[in-house]
C-alpha positions, 0 to 999 in steps of 0.5 A: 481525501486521497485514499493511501493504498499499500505502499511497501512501507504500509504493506508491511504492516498490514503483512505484521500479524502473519508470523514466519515459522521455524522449523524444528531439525537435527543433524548428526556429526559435525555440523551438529555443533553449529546447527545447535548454535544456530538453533539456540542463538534464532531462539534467543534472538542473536540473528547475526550469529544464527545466520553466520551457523546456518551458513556453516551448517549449510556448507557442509549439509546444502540440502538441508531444507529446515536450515535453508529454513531457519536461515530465512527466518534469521534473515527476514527478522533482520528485514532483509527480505529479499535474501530472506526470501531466497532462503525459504525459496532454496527450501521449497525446491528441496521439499515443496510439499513443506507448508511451512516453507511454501507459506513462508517464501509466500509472506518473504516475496510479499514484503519483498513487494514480489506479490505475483511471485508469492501467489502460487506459494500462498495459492499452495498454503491454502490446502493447509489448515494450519496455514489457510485463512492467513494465506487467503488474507495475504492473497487479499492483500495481493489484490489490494495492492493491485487494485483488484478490488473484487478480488480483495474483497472475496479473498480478505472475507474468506480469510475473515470467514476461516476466523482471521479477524484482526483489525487490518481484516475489517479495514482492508475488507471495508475499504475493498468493498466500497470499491467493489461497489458493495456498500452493504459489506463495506457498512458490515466490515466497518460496523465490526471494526468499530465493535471489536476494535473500536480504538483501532487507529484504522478506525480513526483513518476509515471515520476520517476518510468518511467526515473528509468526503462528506466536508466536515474537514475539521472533523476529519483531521482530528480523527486522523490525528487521533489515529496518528496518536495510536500509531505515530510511526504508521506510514501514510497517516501522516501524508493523509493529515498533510492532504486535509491541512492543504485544502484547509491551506495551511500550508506550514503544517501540511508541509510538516505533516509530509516531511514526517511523512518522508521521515517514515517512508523515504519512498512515500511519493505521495508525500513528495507529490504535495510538498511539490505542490505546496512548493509550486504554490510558494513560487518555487517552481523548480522546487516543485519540479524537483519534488514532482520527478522524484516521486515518479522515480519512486513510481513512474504509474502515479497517475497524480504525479504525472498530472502535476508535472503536466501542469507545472509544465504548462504554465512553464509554456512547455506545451510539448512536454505538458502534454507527455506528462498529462497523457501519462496521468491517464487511466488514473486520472480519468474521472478527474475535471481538472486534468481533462481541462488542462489537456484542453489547454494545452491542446489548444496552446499547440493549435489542436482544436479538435482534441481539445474539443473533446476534453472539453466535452469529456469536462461536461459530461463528468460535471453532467453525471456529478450534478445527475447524482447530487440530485438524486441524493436531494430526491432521497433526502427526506424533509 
């Protein structure tokens, strides 16, 4: 199974227990009015007209920090990030010794998808007690959308340590570790998931992903179903049902699952990435093409998407413009046989035999370590 990684739309949600906080203030004179408005309009919800009387009270006081404040809070109730956080980040530079306003820039930058931005005001909010364990988990976070999976697994398990432990804690935590090759905080991370949470949707998603690698195809996509009745609005859970409906090659369903896939996530260019293959596999080429660009317009680093193309490309006989796009589809790609044979192919249509040569011994020696490793796992098996 692909293992979906934070997209913003995901992130969000792994972001959703780390709370923004108002601050408490008071003005005198005129603007008092209005900051009294605002502050009563914030609290019962009325965001529009909270922003519309911070705005005032800030016409008349810009320095005034709790207001700069609040006013990203209003805004970042609203989703709107980006102004939200140039809100909290007006209010650090008038008092960046404020935890209150270097936490909140830090989570506003983070959904914002600004996550080096946010780590010297997460890095700040450690030194706070009030804000320590939430701002090493958001830190974790970081390194997860990143890929840096050591790093994840020692900020997620600090943050856990410090007592933040929530569902999306041992679901991060579990899947950071296996990728740090720790399999032993992986088993640990999961094993609390199951015990504290054990109807958590990101249970179903990690025992899904689990049956997925271990072939039982069937068993997997009905935990990934279960998953979805739990969180039916979830970005990425339905992208992961669609991937286990393609290899059981129902394609009609899987089509549906990555439609509403995009229903939730207009920017999920992994879900454009497989309707562009199952439209390849329905003879519509310049469907799948289609698909295939827009998902690296969405992200032009999808190694997959690049791979795709490549393919699409060379069976089009564009040797040329295969060959870019298969590049491209490297570092993420290296481990994979197939896009190495296809870069063989293609070097060979375009009278490279020596490169070409060298795919293919690069296909042997990955098959060679696949083989070496399935038998090791026979010599451990018990009669």
């Amino acid at each position: 199974m692909h293992v979906l990684q934070p997209q913003p739309a995901r992130l969000a949600l792994l972001l959703a227990s780390c709370v923004v906080l108002t601050a408490p203030h008071s003005l005198r004179g005129q603007t008092d009015v209005y900051s009294t408005a605002a502050d009563a309009a914030l609290n019962r919800q009325d965001y529009d007209l909270a922003i519309s009387d911070y705005k005032k009270v800030l016409k008349t006081s810009p320095s005034f920090a709790p207001a700069w404040n609040n006013l990203g809070t209003a805004w970042f109730a609203k989703n709107e990030y980006a102004k939200a956080s140039g809100a909290f980040l007006e209010a650090v530079r008038l008092q960046p010794k404020n935890d209150d306003f270097q936490f909140n820039a830090g989570m506003a930058l983070m959904r914002s998808d600004k996550c080096e931005a946010a780590k010297q005001h997460l890095e700040r909010s450690t030194t706070s007690a009030k804000y320590k364990a939430r701002a090493e988990y958001l830190r974790g976070v970081c390194a997860f959308v990143q890929e840096q999976w050591p790093a994840a697994e020692m900020e997620i398990g600090n943050a856990e340590s410090d007592g933040f432990r929530i569902a999306e804690v041992y679901y991060m935590l579990t899947i950071a570790s296996r990728k740090a090759r720790n399999p032993e905080g992986a088993e640990r991370a999961y094993g609390l998931l199951c015990k504290w949470f054990p109807d958590s949707p990101l249970r179903h998603e990690l025992l899904g992903e689990t049956l997925d690698r271990a072939g039982q195809d069937a068993a997997a996509q009905s935990e990934i179903a279960s998953a979805i009745a739990g969180r039916p609005l979830e970005p990425g859970l339905h992208a992961q049902l669609g991937i286990l409906q393609l290899k059981r090659q129902d394609l009609p369903k899987a089509k549906a699952s990555f439609e509403q896939e995009l229903a939730i996530d207009k920017h999920s260019y992994l879900a454009m990435r497989y309707l562009g293959e199952i439209a390849q596999r329905s003879g519509q080429p310049d469907a799948a093409m289609e698909w295939y660009q827009r998902a690296l317009r969405e992200n032009p680093a999808f190694g997959e998407g690049h791979y795709a193309l490549g393919c699409l490309l060379a069976e089009r006989k564009q040797y040329d413009d295969a060959l870019r796009e298969l590049r491209a589809s490297f570092p993420a790609m290296d481990e994979d046989v197939s896009a190495h044979y296809w870069m063989a192919r293609v070097l060979q249509k375009l009278g490279r035999s020596r490169e070409a040569n060298n795919e293919l011994a690069r296909v042997r020696a990955i098959n060679a370590a696949v083989r070496q490793k399935d038998l090791q796992k026979l010599g451990h098996a018990q009669p």
